[in-house]
C-alpha positions in Angstrom: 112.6 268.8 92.3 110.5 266.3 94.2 107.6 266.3 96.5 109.0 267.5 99.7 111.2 270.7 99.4 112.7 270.8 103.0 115.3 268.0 101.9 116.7 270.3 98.7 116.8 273.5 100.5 118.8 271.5 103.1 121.1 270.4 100.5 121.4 273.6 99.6 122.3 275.0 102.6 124.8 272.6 103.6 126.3 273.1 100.1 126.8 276.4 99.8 127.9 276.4 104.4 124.9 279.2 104.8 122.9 278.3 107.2 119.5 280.3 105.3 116.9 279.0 107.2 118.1 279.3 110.8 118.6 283.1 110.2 115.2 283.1 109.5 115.3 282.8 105.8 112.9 279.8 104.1 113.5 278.2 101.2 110.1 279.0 98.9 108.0 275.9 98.4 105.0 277.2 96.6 107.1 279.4 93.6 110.7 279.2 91.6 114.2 280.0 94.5 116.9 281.2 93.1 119.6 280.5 95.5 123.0 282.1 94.1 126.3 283.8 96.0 127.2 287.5 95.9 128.7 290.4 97.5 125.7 290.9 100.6 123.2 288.6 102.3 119.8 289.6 101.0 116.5 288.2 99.3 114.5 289.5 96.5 111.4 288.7 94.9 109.4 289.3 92.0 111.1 291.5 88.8 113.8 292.4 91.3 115.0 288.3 90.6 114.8 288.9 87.0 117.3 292.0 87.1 119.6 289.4 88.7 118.7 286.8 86.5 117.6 288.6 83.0 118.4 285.3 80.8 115.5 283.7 82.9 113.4 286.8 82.3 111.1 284.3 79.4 109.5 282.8 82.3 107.7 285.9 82.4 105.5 284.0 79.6 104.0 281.8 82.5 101.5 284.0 83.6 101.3 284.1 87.2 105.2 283.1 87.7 106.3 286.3 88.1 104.6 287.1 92.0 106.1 283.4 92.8 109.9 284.3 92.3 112.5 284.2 95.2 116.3 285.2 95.4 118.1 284.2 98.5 121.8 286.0 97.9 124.2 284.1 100.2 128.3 285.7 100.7 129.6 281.7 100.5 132.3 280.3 98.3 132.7 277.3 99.6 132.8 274.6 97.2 132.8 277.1 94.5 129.1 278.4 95.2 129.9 281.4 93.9 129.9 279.4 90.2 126.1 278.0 90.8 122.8 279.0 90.8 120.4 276.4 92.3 117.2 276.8 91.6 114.8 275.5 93.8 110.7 274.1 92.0 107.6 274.4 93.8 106.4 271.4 95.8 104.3 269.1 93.8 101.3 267.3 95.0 98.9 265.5 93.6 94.7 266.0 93.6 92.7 269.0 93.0 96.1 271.5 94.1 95.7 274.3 91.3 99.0 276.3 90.6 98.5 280.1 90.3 100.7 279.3 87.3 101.4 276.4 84.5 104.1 274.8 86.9 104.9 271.8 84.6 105.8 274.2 81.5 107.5 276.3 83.5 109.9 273.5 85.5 110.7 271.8 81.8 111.3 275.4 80.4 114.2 275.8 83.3 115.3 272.3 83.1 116.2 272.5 79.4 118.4 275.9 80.6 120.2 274.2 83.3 123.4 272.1 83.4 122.1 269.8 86.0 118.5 268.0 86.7 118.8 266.9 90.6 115.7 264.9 91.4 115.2 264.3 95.1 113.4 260.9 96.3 112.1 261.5 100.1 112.0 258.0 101.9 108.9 259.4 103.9 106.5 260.6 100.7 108.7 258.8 97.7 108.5 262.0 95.5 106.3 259.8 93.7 103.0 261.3 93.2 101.8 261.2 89.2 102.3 265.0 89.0 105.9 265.1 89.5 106.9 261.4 87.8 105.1 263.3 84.6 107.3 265.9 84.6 110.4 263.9 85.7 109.9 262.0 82.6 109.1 265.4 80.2 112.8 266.6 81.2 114.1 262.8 80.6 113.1 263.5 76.8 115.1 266.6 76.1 117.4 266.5 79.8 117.3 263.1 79.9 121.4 263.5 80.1 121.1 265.9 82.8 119.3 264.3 85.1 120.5 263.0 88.7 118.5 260.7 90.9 118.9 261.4 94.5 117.5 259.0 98.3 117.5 262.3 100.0 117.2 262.3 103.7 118.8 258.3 103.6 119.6 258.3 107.1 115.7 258.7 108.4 114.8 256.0 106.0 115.4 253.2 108.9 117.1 249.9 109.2 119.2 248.9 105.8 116.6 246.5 105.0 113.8 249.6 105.3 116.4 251.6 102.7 116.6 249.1 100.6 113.0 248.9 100.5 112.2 251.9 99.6 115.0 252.1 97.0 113.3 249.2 95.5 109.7 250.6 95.2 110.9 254.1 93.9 113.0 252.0 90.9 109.8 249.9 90.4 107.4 253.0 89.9 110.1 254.5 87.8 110.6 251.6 85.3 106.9 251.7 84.5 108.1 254.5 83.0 108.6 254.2 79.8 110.6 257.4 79.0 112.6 256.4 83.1 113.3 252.9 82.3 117.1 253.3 81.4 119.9 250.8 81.8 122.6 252.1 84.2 120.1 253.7 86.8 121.6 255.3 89.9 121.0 256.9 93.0 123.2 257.6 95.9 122.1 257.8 99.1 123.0 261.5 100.8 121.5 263.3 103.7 123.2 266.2 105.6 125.6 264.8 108.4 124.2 265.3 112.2 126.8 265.1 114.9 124.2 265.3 117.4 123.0 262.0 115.1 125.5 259.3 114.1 124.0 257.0 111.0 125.5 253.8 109.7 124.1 255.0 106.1 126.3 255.3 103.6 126.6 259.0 102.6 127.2 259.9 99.1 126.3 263.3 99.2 130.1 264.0 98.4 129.0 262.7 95.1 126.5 265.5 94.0 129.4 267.8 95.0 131.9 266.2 92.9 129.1 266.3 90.2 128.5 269.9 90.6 132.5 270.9 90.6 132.6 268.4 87.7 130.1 270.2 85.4 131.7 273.7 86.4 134.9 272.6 85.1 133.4 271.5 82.3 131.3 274.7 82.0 134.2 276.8 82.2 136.4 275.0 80.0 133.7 274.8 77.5 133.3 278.6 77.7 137.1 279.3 76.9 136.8 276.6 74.0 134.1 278.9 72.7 136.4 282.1 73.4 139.0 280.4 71.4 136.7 279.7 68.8 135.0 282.9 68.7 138.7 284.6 68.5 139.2 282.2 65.2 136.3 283.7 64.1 136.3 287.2 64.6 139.7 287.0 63.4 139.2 285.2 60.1 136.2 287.3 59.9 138.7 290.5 59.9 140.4 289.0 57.2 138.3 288.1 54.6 137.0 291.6 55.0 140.6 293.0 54.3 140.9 290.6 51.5 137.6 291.2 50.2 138.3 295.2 50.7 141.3 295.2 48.5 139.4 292.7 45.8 136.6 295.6 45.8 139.8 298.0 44.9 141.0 296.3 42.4 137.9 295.9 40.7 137.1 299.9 41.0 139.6 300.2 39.9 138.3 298.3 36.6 134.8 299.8 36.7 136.5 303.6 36.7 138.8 302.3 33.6 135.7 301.3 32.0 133.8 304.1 32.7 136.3 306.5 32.0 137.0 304.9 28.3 133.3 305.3 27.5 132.6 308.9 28.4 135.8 310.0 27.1 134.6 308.3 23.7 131.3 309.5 24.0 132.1 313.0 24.1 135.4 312.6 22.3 134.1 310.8 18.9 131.0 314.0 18.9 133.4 316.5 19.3 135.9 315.1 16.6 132.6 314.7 14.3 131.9 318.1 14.8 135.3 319.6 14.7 136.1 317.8 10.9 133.2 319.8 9.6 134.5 323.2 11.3 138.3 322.4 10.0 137.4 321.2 6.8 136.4 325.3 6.6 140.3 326.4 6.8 142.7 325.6 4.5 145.9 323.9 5.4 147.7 327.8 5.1 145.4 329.1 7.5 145.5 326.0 10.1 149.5 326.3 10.1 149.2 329.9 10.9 146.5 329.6 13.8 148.2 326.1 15.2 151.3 326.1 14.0 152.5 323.6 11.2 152.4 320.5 13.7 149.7 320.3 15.6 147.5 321.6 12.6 149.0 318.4 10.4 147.9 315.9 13.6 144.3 317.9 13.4 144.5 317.7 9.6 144.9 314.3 9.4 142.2 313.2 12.0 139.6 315.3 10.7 140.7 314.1 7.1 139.7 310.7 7.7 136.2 311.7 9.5 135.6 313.7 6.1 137.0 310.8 4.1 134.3 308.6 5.9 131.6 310.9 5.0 132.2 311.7 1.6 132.1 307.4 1.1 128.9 307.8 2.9 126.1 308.1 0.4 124.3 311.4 0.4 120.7 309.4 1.3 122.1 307.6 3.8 124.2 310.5 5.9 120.7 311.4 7.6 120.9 307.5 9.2 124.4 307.8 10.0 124.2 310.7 12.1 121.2 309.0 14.0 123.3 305.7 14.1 126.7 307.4 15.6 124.1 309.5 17.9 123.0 306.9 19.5 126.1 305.0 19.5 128.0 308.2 21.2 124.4 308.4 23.4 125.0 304.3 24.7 129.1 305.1 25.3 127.7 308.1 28.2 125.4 305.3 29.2 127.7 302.5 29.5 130.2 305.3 31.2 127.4 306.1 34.0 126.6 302.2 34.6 129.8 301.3 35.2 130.4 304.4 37.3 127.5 302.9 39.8 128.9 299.0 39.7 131.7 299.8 42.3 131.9 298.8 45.6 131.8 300.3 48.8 135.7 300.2 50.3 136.6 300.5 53.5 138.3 303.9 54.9 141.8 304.0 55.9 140.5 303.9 59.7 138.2 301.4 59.5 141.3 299.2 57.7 143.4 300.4 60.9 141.2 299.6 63.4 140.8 295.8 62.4 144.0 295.8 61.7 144.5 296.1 65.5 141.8 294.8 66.4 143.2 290.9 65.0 146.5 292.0 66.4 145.2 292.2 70.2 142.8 289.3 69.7 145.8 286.8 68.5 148.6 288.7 70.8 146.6 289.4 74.2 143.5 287.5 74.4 144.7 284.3 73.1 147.9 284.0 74.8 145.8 284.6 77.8 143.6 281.1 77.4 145.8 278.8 79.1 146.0 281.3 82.3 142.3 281.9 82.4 140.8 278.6 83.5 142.5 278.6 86.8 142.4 282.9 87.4 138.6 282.1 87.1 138.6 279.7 89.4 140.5 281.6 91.8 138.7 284.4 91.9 135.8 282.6 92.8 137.2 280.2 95.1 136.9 280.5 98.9 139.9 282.0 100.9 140.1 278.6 103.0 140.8 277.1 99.9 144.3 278.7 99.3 
């Protein structure tokens, strides 16, 4: 981010040991360049960026963005470019220049989704016009912690005493700044080394690399923390849903009891009601010789009481009984078909199987894996000179 372009895409270049721009190749300045590594040199624009880069595709609300987006694909992976995207903002100029788009939202909106915030000073124009000190100090509210201050292009700056200069009127315009006015300011000094041009300026630029590698480490390691995490979850997940399972067993296993018992009463206590009155018909002689003389006894004696109750019953008041043990049997079938709905859906036999196995590779394969995957990612994505 600054006011002159040519110094990032410079940077950019030198970082990633593609020379872009002298095969003809320019860095945009008026629109959004993604500059990433892959398997071919090539450049997109347009939607064709956002297939590449689909968790950027909400800049799509800036209306206007979308015909000033630029991928530059570059093979490199050196200094583990192939683990960066850079993404290089619009020039920024001050006066009556009207943006085909709302540039400010859209730089904040990708400053809050990247890792790092380089802001580039140019000795020549400062990077200090209003327009981009505004949006400098925007990011510093919710980026403030990812935000890098940059002399880029030190060795044109002059004499030391020039440098220091200029170093000295970019802090002053910053710490007017409320929101920029932080203790522990820095900013190296880098520009890209010249063979052809010796400088006695000190050149830092080794420090924005050791920056970069330093957040990717961190990037990566914080992604395998998550994947650790994540595998705690899913697998305590599994098993509260196994333990929950067989608590929903057990208490169908309840319910079922319960509304077994009621409709087996319900239609039980009717029958046996009805039954006394048929028996009570036969004499014991004539029971024994349907039944035999045992089970007609057991029926005897059942019905017996059931006819015992009724003759206690009072002939006005037999009408209300049968009403009363009506509905009574009529609530048991009720209670029978609530309790038959209260149960719980289980899981099948499969479905137990497949989490079953599914806990068993996450703690057996992908966790044992952890410790070996921070440096197989980094290998794969290393340069070959780096072996």
């Amino acid at each position: 981010m600054g006011n002159h372009s040519a110094g990032k895409s410079s940077f950019i270049n030198w970082y990633a040991e593609e020379h872009i721009q002298k095969a003809g190749v320019a860095i945009e300045t008026q629109g959004f360049t993604f500059v990433t590594s892959g398997r071919k040199r090539e450049s997109l624009t347009g939607n064709a960026t956002l297939h590449l880069y689909p968790h950027f595709r909400p800049i799509l609300e800036f209306k206007g963005a979308m015909d000033y987006l630029t991928a530059e694909i570059s093979t490199s992976k050196q200094k583990k470019f192939s683990l960066v995207t850079f993404v290089d903002t619009p020039g920024l100029v001050d006066g009556d220049m009207v943006y085909p788009f709302d540039v400010n939202a859209a730089i904040t909106w990708l400053g809050e989704q990247a890792d790092l915030v380089f802001v580039f000073f140019d000795p020549m124009g400062q990077a200090l016009c209003k327009r981009t000190l505004n949006i400098v100090e925007k990011l510093s509210e919710t980026s403030g912690d990812k935000l890098r201050f940059y002399l880029s292009k030190a060795d044109e700056a002059g004499k030391d005493t020039d440098r220091q200069r200029v170093m000295m009127q970019i802090v002053q315009e910053l710490c007017r700044r409320p929101g920029l006015n932080k203790c522990g300011f820095d900013m190296p000094t880098i520009y890209i080394p010249n063979p052809q041009k010796p400088s006695r300026c000190v050149n830092q630029i080794d420090v924005v690399c050791e920056t970069i590698e330093k957040t990717i480490n961190q990037a990566v390691q914080k992604t395998l923390d998550q994947l650790e995490k994540d595998c705690d979850l899913i697998c305590s997940t599994i098993s509260s849903r196994l333990e929950q399972d067989r608590a929903d067993v057990t208490h169908n296993k309840s319910v079922r009891l319960h509304s077994f018992l009621c409709g087996a009463l319900g239609i039980f206590l009717p029958a046996l009601f009805i039954l006394s009155f048929i028996v009570n018909t036969f004499s014991q002689e004539q029971l024994d010789e349907l039944l035999g003389e045992g089970p007609s006894r057991t029926l005897f004696v059942f019905t017996g009481i059931i006819m015992y109750i009724w003759d206690w019953i009072p002939e006005d008041g037999q009408v209300l009984f049968v009403i009363v043990f009506g509905a009574f049997c009529y609530l048991l079938l009720f209670l029978a078909k609530y309790f038959a709905g209260r149960g719980n859906k289980t899981l099948t036999k499969k479905e137990k199987r497949t989490m079953a196995e599914y806990s068993d590779y996450i703690q057996d394969i992908v966790k044992t894996k952890k410790g070996n995957l921070y440096d197989w990612y980094l290998q794969q994505c290393a340069a070959e000179s780096d072996f």
